[in-house]
Backbone as JSON, one array per atom type, in Angstrom:
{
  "sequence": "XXXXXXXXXXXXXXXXXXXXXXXXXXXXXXXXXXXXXXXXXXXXXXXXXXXXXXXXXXXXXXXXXXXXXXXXXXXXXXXXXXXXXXXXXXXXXXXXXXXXXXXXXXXXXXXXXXXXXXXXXXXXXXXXXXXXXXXXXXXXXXXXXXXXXXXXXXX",
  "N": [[91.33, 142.02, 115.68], [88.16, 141.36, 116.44], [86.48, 141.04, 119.68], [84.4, 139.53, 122.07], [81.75, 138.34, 124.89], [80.64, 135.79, 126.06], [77.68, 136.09, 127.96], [75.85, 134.75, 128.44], [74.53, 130.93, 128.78], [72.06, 129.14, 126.81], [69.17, 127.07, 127.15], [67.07, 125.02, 126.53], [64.3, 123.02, 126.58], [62.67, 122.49, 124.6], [61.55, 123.81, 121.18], [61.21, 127.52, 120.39], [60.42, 128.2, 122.65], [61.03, 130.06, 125.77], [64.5, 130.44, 126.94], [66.48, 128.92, 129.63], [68.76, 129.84, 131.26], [71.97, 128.4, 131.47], [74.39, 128.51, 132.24], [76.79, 126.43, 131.67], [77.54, 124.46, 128.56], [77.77, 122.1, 126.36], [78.98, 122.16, 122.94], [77.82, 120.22, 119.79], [79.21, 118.86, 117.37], [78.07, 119.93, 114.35], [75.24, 119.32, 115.1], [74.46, 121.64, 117.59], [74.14, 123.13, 121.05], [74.26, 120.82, 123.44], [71.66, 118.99, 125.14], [69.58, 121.24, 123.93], [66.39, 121.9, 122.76], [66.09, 123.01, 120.36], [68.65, 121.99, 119.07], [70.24, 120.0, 115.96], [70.76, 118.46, 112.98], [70.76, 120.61, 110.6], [70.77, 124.63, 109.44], [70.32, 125.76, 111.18], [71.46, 125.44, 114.32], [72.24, 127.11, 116.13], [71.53, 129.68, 118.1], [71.73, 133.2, 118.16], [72.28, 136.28, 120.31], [72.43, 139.35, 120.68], [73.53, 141.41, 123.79], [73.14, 143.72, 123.84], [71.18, 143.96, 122.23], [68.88, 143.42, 123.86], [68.91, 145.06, 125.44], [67.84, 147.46, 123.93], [64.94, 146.48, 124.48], [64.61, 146.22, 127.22], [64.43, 149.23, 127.1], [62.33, 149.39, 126.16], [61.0, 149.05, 127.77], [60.44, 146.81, 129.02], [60.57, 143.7, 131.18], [63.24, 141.91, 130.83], [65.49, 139.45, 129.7], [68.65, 137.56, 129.37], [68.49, 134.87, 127.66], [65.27, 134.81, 127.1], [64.5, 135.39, 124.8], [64.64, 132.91, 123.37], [67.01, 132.97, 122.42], [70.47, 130.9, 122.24], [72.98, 131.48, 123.0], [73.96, 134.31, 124.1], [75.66, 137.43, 123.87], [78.26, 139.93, 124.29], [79.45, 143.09, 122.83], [79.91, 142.17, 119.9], [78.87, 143.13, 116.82], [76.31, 141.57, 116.15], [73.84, 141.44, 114.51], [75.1, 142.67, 111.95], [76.74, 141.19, 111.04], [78.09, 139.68, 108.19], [76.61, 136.31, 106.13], [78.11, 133.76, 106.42], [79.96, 134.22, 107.91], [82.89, 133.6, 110.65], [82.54, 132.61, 114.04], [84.95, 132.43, 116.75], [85.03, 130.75, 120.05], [86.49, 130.63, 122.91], [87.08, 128.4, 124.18], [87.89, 126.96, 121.69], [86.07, 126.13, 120.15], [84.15, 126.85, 117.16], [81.59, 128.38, 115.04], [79.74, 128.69, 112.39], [78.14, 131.59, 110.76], [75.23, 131.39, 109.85], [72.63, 132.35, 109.05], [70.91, 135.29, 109.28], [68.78, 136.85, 111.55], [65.02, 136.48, 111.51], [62.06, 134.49, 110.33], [59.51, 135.61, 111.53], [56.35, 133.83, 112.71], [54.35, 133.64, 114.23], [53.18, 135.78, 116.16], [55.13, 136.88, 119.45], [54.91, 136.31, 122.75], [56.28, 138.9, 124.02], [56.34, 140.44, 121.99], [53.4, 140.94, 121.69], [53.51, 142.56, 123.89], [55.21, 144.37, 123.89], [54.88, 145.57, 121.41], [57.23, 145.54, 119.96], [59.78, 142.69, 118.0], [63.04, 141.69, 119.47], [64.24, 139.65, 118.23], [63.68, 138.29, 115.6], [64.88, 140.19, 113.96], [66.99, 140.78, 114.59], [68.4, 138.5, 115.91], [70.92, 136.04, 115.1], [71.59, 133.4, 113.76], [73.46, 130.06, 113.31], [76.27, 127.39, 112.72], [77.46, 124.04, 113.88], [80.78, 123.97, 113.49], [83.32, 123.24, 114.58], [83.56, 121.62, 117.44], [83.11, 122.08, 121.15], [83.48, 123.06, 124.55], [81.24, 125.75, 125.96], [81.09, 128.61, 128.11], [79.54, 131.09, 130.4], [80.57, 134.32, 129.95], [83.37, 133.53, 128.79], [85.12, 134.23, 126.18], [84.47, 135.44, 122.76], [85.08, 135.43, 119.7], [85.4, 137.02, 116.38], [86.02, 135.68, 113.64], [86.67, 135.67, 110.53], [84.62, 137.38, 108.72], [81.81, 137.2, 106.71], [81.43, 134.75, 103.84], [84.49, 132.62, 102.76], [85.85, 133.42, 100.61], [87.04, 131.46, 97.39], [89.82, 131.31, 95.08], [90.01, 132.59, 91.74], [87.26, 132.8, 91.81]],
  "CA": [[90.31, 141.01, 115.81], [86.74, 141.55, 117.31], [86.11, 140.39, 120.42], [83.26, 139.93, 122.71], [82.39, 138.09, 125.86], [79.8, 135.15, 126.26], [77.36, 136.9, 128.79], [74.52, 133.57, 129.11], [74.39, 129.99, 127.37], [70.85, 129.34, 127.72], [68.66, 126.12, 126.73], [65.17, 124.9, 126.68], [63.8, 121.65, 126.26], [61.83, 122.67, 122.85], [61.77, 124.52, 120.58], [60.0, 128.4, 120.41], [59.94, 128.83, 124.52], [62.02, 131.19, 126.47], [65.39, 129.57, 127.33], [67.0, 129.2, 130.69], [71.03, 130.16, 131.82], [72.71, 127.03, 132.32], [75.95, 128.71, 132.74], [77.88, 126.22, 130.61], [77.16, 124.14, 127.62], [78.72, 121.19, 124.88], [78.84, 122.69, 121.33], [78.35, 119.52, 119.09], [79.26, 119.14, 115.83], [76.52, 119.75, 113.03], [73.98, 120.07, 116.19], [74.01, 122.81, 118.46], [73.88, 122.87, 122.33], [73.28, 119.5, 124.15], [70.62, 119.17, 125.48], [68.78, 122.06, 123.65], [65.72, 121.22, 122.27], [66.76, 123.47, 118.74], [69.82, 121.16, 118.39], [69.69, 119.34, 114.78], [71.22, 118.41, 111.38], [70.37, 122.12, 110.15], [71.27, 124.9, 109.41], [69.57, 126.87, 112.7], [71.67, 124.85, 115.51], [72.28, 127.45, 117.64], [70.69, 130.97, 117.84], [72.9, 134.01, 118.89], [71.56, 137.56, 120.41], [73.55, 140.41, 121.65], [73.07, 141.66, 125.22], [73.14, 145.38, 123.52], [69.72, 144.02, 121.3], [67.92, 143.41, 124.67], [69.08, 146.51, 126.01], [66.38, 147.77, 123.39], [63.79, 145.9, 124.61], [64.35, 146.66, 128.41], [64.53, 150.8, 127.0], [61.08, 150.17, 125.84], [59.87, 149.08, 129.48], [59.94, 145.41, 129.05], [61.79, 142.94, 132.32], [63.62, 141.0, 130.12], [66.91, 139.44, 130.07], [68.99, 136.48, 128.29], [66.86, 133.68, 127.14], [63.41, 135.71, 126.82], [64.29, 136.13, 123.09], [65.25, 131.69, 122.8], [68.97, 132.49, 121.91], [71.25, 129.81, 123.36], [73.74, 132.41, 123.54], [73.49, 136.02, 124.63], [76.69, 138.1, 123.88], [78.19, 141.45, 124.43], [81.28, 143.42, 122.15], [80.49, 141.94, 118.97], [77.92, 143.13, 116.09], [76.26, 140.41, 115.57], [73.02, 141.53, 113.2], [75.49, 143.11, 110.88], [77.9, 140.16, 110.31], [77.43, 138.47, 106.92], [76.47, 135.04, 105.98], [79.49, 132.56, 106.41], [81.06, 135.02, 108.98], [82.88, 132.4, 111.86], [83.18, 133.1, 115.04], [85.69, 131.43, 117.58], [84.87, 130.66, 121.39], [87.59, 130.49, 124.01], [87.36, 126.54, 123.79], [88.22, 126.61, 120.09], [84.76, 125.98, 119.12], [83.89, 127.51, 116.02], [80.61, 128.55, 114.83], [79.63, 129.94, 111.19], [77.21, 132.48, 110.68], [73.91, 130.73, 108.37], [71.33, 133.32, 108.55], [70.16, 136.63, 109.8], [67.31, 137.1, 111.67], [64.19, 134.72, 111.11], [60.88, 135.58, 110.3], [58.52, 135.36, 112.98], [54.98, 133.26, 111.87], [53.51, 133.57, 115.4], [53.94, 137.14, 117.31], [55.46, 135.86, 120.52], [54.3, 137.46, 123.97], [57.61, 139.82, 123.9], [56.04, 141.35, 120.47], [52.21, 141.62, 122.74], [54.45, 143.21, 125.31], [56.49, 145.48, 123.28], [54.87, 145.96, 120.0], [58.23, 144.41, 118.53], [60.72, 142.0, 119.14], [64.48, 142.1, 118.27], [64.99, 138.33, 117.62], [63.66, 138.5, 114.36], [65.63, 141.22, 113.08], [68.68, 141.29, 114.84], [68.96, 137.74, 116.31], [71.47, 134.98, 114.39], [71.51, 131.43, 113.67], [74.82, 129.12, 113.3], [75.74, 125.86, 112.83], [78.55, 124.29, 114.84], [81.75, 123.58, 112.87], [84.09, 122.81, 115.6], [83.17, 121.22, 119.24], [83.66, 122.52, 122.11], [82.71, 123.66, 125.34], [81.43, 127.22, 125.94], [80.43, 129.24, 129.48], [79.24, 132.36, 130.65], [81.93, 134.66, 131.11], [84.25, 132.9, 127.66], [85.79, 135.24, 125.06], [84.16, 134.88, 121.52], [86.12, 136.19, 118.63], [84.86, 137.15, 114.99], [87.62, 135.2, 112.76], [86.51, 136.19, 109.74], [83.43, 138.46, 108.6], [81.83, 136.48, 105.38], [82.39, 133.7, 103.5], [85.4, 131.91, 102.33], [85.88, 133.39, 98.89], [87.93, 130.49, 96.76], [90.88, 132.12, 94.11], [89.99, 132.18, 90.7], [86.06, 132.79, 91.38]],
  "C": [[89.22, 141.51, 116.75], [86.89, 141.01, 118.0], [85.28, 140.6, 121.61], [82.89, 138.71, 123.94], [80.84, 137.61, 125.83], [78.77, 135.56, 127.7], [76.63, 135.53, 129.69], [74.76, 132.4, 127.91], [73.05, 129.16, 128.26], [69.91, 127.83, 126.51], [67.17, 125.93, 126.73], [64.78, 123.29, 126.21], [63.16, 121.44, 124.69], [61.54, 123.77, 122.3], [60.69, 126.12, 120.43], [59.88, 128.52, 121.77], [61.35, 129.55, 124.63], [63.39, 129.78, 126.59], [66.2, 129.35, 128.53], [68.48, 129.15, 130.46], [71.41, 129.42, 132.51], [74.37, 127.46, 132.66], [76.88, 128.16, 131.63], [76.92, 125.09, 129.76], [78.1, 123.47, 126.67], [78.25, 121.88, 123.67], [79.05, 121.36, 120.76], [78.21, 119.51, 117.71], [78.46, 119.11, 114.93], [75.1, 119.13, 114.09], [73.85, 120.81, 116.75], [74.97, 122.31, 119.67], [73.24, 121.42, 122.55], [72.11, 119.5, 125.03], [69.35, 120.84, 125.52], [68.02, 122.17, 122.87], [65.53, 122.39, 120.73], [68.14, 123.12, 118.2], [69.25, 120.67, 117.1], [70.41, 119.46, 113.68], [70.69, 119.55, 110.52], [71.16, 123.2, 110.33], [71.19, 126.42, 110.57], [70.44, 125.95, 113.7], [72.34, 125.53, 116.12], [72.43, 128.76, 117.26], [71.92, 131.96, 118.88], [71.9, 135.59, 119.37], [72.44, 138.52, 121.3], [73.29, 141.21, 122.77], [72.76, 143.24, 124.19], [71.56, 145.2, 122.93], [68.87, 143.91, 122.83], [67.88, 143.91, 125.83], [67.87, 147.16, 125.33], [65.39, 147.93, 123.91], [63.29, 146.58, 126.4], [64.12, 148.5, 128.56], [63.45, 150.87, 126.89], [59.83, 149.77, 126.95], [60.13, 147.36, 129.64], [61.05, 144.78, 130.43], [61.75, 141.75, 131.46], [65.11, 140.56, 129.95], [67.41, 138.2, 129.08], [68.3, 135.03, 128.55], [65.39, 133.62, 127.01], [63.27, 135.61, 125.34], [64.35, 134.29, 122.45], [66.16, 131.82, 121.95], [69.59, 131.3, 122.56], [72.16, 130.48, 123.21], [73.42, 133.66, 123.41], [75.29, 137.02, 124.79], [77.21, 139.27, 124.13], [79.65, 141.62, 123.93], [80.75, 143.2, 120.6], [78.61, 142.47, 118.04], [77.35, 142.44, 115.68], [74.99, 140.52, 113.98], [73.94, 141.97, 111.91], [76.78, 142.07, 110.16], [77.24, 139.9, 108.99], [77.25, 137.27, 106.89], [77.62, 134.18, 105.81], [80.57, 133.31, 107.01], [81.8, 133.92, 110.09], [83.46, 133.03, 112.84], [83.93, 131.71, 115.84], [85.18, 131.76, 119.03], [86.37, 130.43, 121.95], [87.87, 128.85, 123.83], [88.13, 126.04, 122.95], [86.95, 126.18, 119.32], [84.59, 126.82, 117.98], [82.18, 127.55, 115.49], [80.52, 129.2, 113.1], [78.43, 130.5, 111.05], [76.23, 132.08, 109.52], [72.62, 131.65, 107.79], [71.3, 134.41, 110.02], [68.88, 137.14, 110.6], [66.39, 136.17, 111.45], [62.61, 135.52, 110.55], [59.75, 134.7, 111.19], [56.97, 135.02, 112.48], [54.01, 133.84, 113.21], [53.89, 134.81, 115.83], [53.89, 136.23, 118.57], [54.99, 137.01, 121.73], [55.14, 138.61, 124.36], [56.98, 140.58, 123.34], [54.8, 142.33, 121.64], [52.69, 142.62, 123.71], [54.6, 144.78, 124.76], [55.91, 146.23, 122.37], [55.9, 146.1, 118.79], [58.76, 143.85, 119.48], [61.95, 141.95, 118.52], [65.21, 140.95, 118.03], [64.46, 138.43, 116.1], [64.65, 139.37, 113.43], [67.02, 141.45, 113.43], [69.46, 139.85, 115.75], [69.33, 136.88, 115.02], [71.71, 134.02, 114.78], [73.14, 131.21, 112.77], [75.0, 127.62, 113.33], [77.5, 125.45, 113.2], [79.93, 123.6, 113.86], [82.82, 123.05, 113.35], [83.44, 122.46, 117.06], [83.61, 121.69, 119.68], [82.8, 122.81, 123.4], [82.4, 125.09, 125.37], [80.47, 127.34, 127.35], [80.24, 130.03, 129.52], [80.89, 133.18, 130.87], [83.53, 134.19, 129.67], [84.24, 134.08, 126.8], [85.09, 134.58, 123.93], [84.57, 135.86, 120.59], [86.02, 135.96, 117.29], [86.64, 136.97, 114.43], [87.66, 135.47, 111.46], [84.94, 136.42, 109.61], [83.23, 138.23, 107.17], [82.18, 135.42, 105.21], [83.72, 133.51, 102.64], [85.54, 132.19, 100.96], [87.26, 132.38, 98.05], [88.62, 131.48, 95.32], [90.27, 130.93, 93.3], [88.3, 132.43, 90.28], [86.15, 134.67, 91.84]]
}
């Protein structure tokens, strides 16, 4: 089993701004993070980015760290751009998360991009939507339970 190690769980009042490191955080069901203003009946409720992707960013000069990119979590251990679609991961809690999309596509260049001349939420950050509650903290074990979706016998 994969496993990888909740680094930041990081919020923001609305949606598209940087996010701050609240330390810990409610996972609720078919919303997100509480009080994180990209919670919602969708299938974006709660953005993932791997400490290794903004290793990148700091290689190409930038002072940047978790919640610069508006993940609400920031991970380290686990591949996250290369999972597939309906991959689920588990938190230490028992929360559960499934993997909805890949990357995003970016309408606005964000001041990261101005900075950088890229940015690695688009391309290597993922979106989830919460399947199990739970709590999750900095510092919590998160563990790829399966990689894909759920293929049903007979299809």
């Amino acid at each position: 089993m994969v496993q990888g190690t909740i680094v930041a769980v990081c919020t923001s009042k609305n949606k598209g701004e940087r996010k701050k490191d609240v330390g810990q955080a409610q996972l609720r069901e078919n919303f997100g993070l509480e009080g994180d203003g990209h919670g919602g009946d969708w299938h974006r409720q709660v953005s993932l980015l791997a400490e290794e992707s903004i290793e990148k960013m700091r290689a190409a000069g930038l002072e940047v760290g978790p919640g610069d990119f508006a993940e609400n979590l920031t991970t380290r251990g686990i591949d996250l751009c290369n999972l597939p679609i309906g991959s689920l991961l588990s938190l230490e809690s028992g929360a559960e998360l499934e993997v909805t999309q890949i990357g995003k596509e970016c309408h606005t260049r964000c001041s990261i991009y101005y900075q950088a001349g890229d940015c690695v939420m688009p391309k290597e950050g993922i979106f989830a939507r919460v399947l199990t509650p739970g709590p999750v903290a900095n510092g919590d074990r998160i563990s790829l339970l399966r990689s894909g979706p759920v293929v049903e016998a007979g299809r």
